[in-house]
C-alpha positions in Angstrom: 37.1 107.1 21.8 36.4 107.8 17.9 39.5 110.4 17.9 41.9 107.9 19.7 40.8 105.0 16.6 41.0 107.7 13.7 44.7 108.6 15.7 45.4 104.6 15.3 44.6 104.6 11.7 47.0 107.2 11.0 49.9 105.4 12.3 49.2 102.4 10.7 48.9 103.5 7.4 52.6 104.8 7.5 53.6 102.0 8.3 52.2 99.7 6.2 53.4 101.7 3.5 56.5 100.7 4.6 56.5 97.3 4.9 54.4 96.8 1.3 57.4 99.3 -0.4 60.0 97.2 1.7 58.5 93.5 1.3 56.2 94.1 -1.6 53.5 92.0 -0.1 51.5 92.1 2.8 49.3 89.2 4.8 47.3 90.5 7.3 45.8 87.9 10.0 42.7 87.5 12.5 41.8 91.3 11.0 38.6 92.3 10.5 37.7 95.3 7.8 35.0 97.1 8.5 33.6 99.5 5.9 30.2 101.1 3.8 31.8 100.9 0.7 34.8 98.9 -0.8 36.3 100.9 -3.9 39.2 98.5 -5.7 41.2 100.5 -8.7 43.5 97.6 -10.4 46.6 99.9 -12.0 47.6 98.0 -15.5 51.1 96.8 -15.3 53.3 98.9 -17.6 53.9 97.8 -21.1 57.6 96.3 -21.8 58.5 98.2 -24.5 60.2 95.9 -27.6 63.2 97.2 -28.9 63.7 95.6 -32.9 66.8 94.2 -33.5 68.4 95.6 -35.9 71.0 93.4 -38.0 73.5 94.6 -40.9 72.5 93.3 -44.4 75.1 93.3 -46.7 74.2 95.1 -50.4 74.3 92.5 -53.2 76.4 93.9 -55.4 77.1 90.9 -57.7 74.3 88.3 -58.6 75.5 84.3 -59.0 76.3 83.5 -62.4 74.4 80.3 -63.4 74.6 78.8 -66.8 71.4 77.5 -68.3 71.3 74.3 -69.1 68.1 72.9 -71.3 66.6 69.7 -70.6 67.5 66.8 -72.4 64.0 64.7 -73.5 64.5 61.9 -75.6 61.7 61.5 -78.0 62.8 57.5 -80.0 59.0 57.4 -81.2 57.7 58.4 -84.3 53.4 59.1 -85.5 52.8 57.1 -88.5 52.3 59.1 -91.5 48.5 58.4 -92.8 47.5 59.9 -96.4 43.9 60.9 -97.3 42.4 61.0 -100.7 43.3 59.9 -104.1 44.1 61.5 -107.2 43.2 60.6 -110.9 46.8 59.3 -111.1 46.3 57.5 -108.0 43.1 55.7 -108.9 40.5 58.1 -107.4 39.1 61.4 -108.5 40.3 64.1 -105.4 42.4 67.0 -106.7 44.5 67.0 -103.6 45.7 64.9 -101.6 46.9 65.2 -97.4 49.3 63.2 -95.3 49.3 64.0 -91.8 51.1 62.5 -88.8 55.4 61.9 -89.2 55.7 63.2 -86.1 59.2 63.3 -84.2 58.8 66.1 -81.8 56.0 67.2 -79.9 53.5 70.3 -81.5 56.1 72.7 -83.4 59.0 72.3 -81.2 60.5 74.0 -84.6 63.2 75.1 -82.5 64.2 71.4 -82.6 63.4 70.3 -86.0 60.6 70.0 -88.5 56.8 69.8 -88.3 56.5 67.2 -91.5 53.3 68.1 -92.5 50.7 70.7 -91.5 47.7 69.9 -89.7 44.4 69.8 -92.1 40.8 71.8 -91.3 38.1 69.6 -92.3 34.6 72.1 -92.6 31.0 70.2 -91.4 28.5 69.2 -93.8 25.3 67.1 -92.8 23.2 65.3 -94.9 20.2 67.1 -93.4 18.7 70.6 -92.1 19.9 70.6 -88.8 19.8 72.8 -85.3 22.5 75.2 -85.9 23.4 78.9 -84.4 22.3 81.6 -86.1 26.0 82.8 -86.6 26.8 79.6 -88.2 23.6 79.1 -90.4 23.6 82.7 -91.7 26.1 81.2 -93.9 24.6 78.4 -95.1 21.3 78.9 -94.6 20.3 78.5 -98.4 21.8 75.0 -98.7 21.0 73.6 -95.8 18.8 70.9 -97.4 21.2 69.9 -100.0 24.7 68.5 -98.8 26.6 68.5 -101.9 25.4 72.0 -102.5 26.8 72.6 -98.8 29.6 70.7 -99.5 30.3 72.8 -102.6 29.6 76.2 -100.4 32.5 75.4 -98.1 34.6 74.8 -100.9 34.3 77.2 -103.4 33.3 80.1 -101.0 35.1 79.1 -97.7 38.4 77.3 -99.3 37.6 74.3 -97.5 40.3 71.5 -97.6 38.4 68.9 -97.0 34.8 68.2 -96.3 33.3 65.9 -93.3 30.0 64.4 -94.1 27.8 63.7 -91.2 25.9 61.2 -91.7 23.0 62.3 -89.3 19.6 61.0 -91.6 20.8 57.4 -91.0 20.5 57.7 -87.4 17.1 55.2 -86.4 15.8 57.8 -83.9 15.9 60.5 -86.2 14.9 59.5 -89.7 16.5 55.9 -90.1 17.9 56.4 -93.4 18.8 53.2 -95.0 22.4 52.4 -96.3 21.4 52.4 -99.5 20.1 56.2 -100.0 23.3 57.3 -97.5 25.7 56.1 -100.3 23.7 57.9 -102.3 24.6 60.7 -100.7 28.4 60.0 -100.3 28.3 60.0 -104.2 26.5 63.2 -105.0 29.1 64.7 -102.9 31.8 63.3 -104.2 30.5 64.4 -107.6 30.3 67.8 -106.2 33.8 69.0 -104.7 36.8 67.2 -105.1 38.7 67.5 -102.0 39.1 64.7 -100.1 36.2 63.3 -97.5 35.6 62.2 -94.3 32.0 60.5 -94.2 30.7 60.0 -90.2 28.1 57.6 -88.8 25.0 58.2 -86.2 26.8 57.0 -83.5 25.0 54.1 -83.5 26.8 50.6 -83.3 24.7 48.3 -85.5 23.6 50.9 -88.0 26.7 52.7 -88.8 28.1 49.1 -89.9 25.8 48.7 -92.2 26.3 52.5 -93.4 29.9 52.4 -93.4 30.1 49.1 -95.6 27.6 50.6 -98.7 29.8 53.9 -98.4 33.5 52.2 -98.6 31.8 50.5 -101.6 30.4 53.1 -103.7 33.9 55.5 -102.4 36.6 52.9 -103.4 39.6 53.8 -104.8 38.7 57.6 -103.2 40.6 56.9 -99.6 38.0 58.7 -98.4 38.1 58.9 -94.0 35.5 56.8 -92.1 34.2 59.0 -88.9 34.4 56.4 -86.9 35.2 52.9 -85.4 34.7 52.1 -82.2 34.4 49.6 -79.3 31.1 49.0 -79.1 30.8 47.9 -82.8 31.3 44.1 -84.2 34.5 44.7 -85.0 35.5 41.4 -86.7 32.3 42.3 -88.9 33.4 46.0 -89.9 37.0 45.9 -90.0 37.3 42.9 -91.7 35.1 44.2 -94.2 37.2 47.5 -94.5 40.2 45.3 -94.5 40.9 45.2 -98.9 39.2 49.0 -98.9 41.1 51.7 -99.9 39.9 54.3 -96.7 41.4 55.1 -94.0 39.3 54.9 -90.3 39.2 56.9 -87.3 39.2 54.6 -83.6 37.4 56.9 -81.4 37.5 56.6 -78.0 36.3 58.6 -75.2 39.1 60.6 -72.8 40.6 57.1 -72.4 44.2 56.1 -73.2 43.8 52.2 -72.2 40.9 52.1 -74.1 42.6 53.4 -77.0 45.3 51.2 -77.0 43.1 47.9 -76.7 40.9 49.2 -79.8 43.8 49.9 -82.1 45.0 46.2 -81.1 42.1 45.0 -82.4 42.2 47.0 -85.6 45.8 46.0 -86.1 44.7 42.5 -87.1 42.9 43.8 -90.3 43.7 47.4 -90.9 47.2 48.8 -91.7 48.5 51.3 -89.0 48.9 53.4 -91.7 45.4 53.6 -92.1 44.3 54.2 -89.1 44.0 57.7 -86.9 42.7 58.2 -83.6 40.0 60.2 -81.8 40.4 60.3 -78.0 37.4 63.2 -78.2 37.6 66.5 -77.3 34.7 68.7 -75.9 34.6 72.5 -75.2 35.7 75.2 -73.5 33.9 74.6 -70.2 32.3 71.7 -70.8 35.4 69.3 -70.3 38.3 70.6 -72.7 40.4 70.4 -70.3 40.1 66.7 -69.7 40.1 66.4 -73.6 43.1 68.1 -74.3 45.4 66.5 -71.4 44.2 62.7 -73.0 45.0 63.9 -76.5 48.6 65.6 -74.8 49.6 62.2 -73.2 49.0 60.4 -76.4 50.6 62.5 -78.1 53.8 62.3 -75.3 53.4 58.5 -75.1 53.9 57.9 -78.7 56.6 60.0 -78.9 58.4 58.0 -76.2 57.8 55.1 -78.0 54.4 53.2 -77.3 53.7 52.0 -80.6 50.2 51.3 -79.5 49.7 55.2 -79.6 51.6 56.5 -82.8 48.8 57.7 -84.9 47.7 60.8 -86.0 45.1 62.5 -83.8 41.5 63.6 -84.9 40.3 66.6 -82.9 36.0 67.2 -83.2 36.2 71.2 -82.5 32.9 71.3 -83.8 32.1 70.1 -80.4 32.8 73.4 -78.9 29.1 74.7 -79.7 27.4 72.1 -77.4 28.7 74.4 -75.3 25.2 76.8 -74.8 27.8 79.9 -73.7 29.0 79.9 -77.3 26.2 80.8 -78.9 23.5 81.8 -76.3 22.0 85.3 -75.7 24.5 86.7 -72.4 24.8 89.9 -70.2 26.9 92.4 -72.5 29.7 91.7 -70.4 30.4 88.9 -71.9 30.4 90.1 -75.6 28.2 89.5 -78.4 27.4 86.1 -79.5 28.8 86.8 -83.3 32.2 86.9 -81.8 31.7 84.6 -78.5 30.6 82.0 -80.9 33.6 81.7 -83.1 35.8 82.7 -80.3 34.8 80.0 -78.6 35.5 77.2 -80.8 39.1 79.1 -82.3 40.4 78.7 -79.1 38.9 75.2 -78.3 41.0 74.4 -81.8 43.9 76.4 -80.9 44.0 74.1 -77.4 44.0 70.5 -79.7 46.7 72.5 -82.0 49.1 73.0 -79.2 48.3 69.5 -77.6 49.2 67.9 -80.7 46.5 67.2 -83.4 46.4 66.4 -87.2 43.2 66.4 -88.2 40.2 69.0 -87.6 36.7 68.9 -87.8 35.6 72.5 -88.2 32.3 74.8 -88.8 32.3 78.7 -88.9 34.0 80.0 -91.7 36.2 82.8 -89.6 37.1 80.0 -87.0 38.5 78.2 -89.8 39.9 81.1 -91.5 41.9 82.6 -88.4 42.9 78.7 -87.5 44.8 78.5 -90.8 46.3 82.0 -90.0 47.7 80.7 -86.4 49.1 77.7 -88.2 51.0 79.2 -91.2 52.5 81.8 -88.8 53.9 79.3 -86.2 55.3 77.0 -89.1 57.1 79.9 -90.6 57.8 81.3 -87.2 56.2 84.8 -87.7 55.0 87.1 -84.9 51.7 87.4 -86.4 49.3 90.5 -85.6 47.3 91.5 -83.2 44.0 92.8 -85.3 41.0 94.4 -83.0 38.8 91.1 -82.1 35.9 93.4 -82.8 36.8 93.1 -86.7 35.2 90.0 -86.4 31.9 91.4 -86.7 32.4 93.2 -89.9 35.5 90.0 -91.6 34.0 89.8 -95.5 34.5 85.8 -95.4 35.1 85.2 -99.3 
């Protein structure tokens, strides 16, 4: 019986052979399978094979000739022209006088026109030992304590162009100086150097009024710069009080152009435009230049395009740059020595506001000055400049 069923099986299988090659499917009904073990080998399809299409690319052999054609930007604004100190001749005692702003074209398109007068670097004096980096106070160290001897330092040593008196005594959490003994010091340093000055408040509203008032007093006839006027002050009070003055103010406001605007409407009611420059504020590398520099850009742009609410010379506080702990802290050698770091850090902060479009700096280390003055003479005479090792910074004879 088992030979006849194994004989069975091996017709079948023939035959279903057959019909599976013929019909290429099978169904099998009312069968039933028996079997130990079931074994199932699933054989992977075969891979269609992908042929690339190949397509003919013709060789370029001529590129399109395009003409160039510049864009035409129509500047109809101009920056009023604002002049700082007074000679003998011109009823004060400065031996030099500036006048910044005159402004047509944006920061030394010179391959458009003129720059009509060079920006001016201001150095920092305070009327007061103050916290300062060791790479900064190695050169001042000795004078610290006397501002007109500072003030004379910068001069005499440094070239200084001008000097900017911070006024930092007079501030009432610090030692409340009173108005009095600050114009005191505004004349000792005026005695001292002779190049123009910029004399700054505390940042205190009510205080720096009463400051600003005994120093336009005992500095008339001098058109010495008042550091600064702002919104939060009395204006009516100060400005009409600075009205008949011969000094020139700065409007500072902070990274805001509507701002600016609405103070220098209010200052237009007492104070000539041409005695008036603004401070939109500028900070560091890291620590918001970026937002500084675009403000003091689209002032810049704006005026030149004609809102007369903007055209002003602009007051750029690179000093500001060594709030900024990178520039003078102790760092993984990686990221350079703090000798060069530190004036490296505020150079370029200044060479930012250069390019963005200011007059007027307010400046500290002596080789961030120095190589600022280098960078300016070369684009106004439109020299390549040179490339000296940064590392000569360390060993720069300054003097």
């Amino acid at each position: 019986m088992g030979e006849k069923k194994d004989e069975e099986e091996d017709l079948l299988t023939p035959r279903l052979m057959e019909l599976l090659e013929k019909y290429n499917e099978i169904v099998l009904e009312d069968v039933e399978i028996e079997l130990d073990e079931l074994e199932l080998v699933l054989q992977p399809g075969a891979v269609p094979v992908i042929k690339p299409i190949v397509k003919a690319v013709e060789r370029v052999r001529e590129l399109v000739k395009e003409e160039f054609k510049e864009p035409e930007m129509e500047w109809v604004g101009k920056v009023v022209e604002v002049k700082l100190g007074a000679t003998k001749s011109e009823g004060g005692t400065r031996d030099r006088t500036f006048i910044i702003g005159g402004e047509t074209l944006p920061a030394f398109y010179m391959f458009k026109g003129v720059m009509p007068h060079p920006p001016v670097i201001a150095m920092d004096v305070f009327d007061m030992r103050i916290s300062l980096p060791k790479c900064i106070k190695m050169h001042f160290k000795d004078v610290m304590d006397d501002p007109a001897e500072w003030a004379k330092r910068c001069v005499e040593k440094y070239g200084a162009e001008m000097i900017n008196l911070h006024m930092v005594s007079i501030d009432p959490y610090v030692k409340d100086t009173p108005p009095s003994e600050a114009a005191k010091v505004v004349e000792e340093v005026l005695q001292a150097v002779k190049v123009p000055l910029c004399v700054g408040g505390s940042g205190d509203p009510v205080k720096d009024v009463k400051v600003f008032k005994k120093v336009a007093d005992v500095a008339e006839g001098e058109r010495i710069l008042i550091n600064s006027i702002n919104l939060d002050m009395k204006l009516e009070d100060i400005a009409e009080y600075l009205k008949d003055k011969d000094c020139v103010i700065i409007a500072f406001t902070p990274m805001d152009l509507d701002k600016a605007r609405e103070l220098n409407r209010k200052l237009y009611d007492y104070i000539p435009k041409d005695r008036i420059i603004m401070d939109t504020n500028i900070a560091g590398i890291g620590y918001g230049l970026e937002y500084g520099f675009t403000v003091m850009e689209r002032a810049r742009l704006a005026a030149l395009k004609g809102d007369a609410d903007l055209q002003h010379p602009i007051v750029a506080g690179v000093t500001n740059a060594w709030a900024a702990r990178e520039a003078w802290i102790k760092m993984d050698p990686f990221w350079g020595p703090r000798e060069i770091r530190g004036p490296a850090w505020e150079t370029i902060t200044g060479l930012t506001a250069l390019l963005a479009g200011a007059d007027y700096f307010m400046m500290m280390h002596p080789f961030s000055i120095k190589t600022m003055k280098e960078i300016i003479r070369d684009l106004l005479e439109g020299s390549e400049g040179k490339s000296d090792d940064i590392y000569d910074w360390v060993s720069s004879k300054l003097g």
